[in-house]
C-alpha positions, 0 to 999 in steps of 0.5 A, spaced: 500 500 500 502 506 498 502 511 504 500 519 504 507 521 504 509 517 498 501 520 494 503 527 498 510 527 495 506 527 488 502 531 490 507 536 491 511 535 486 505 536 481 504 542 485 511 545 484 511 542 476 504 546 475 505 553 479 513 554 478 516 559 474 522 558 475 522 561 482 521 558 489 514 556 491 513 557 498 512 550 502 504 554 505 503 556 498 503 548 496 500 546 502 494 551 501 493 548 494 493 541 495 488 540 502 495 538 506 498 540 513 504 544 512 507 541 518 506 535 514 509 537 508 515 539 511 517 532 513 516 530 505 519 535 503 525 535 508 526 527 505 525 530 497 531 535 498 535 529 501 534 525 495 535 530 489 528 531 488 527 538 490 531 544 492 530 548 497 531 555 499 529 559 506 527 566 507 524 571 503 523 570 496 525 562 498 521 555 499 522 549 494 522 548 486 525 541 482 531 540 481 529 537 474 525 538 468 517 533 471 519 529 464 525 526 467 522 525 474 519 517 474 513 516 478 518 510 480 524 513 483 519 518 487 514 512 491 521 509 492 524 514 495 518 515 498 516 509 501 522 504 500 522 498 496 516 496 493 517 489 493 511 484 496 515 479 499 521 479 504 526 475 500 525 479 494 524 486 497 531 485 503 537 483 498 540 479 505 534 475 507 535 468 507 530 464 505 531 456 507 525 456 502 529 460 495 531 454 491 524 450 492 519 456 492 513 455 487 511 462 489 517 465 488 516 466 481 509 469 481 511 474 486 517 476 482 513 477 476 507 481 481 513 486 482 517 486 475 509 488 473 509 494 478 515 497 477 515 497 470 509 499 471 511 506 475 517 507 472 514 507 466 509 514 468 513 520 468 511 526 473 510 530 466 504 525 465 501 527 471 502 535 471 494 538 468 490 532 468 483 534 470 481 530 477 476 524 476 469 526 479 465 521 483 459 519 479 452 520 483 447 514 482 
């Protein structure tokens, strides 16, 4: 499952690639737009900028901006950034996991095309495909 930091680091990273001009956009501003504590945002941001995905500037004229263009940001490398590994088993996700099981496990092979699929999967979507898409709206019966 992946939690509200890993969706909220989306958030803001489609935030900032929708309402940037080159400038820093402060982290309020942000938290406003998207519905989220600023406090929140701190913690995601704070994790963002340790991992290249964000600069960071303070005082005036300060707050947070991409480091790249959104179309070189994978939805991938920010949900594993985010969340850590995105693997659904233990012996895959943990490289020094010994499984007694390994050799004879007729799972195994489910679970790593399970996780080739979702990797590919996000990976394969760009932070630019996700910038300006109108937001879904709940049909009413």
């Amino acid at each position: 499952m992946i939690s509200t930091k890993g969706r909220y680091a989306l958030r803001v990273l489609i935030d900032l690639a929708e309402h940037s001009d080159g400038n820093y956009v402060p982290l309020k501003d942000i938290a406003e737009r998207q519905e989220i504590s600023k406090k929140y945002l701190e913690i995601i941001v704070k994790d963002m900028v340790s991992g290249n995905l964000l600069k960071g500037a303070s005082g005036k004229g300060g707050g947070y901006k991409l480091v790249r263009k959104p179309e070189e940001y994978s939805v991938g490398e920010i949900l594993e950034l985010m969340e850590g590994s995105m693997n659904s088993v233990a012996c895959l996700s943990d490289k020094g996991f010994a499984c007694p099981r390994k050799d004879s496990c007729q799972t195994l092979p489910l679970w790593e095309e399970y996780d080739n699929m979702v990797h590919d999967f996000f990976y394969g979507k760009k932070l630019s495909d996700l910038c300006n898409q109108p937001a879904t709206k709940k049909k009413t019966k």
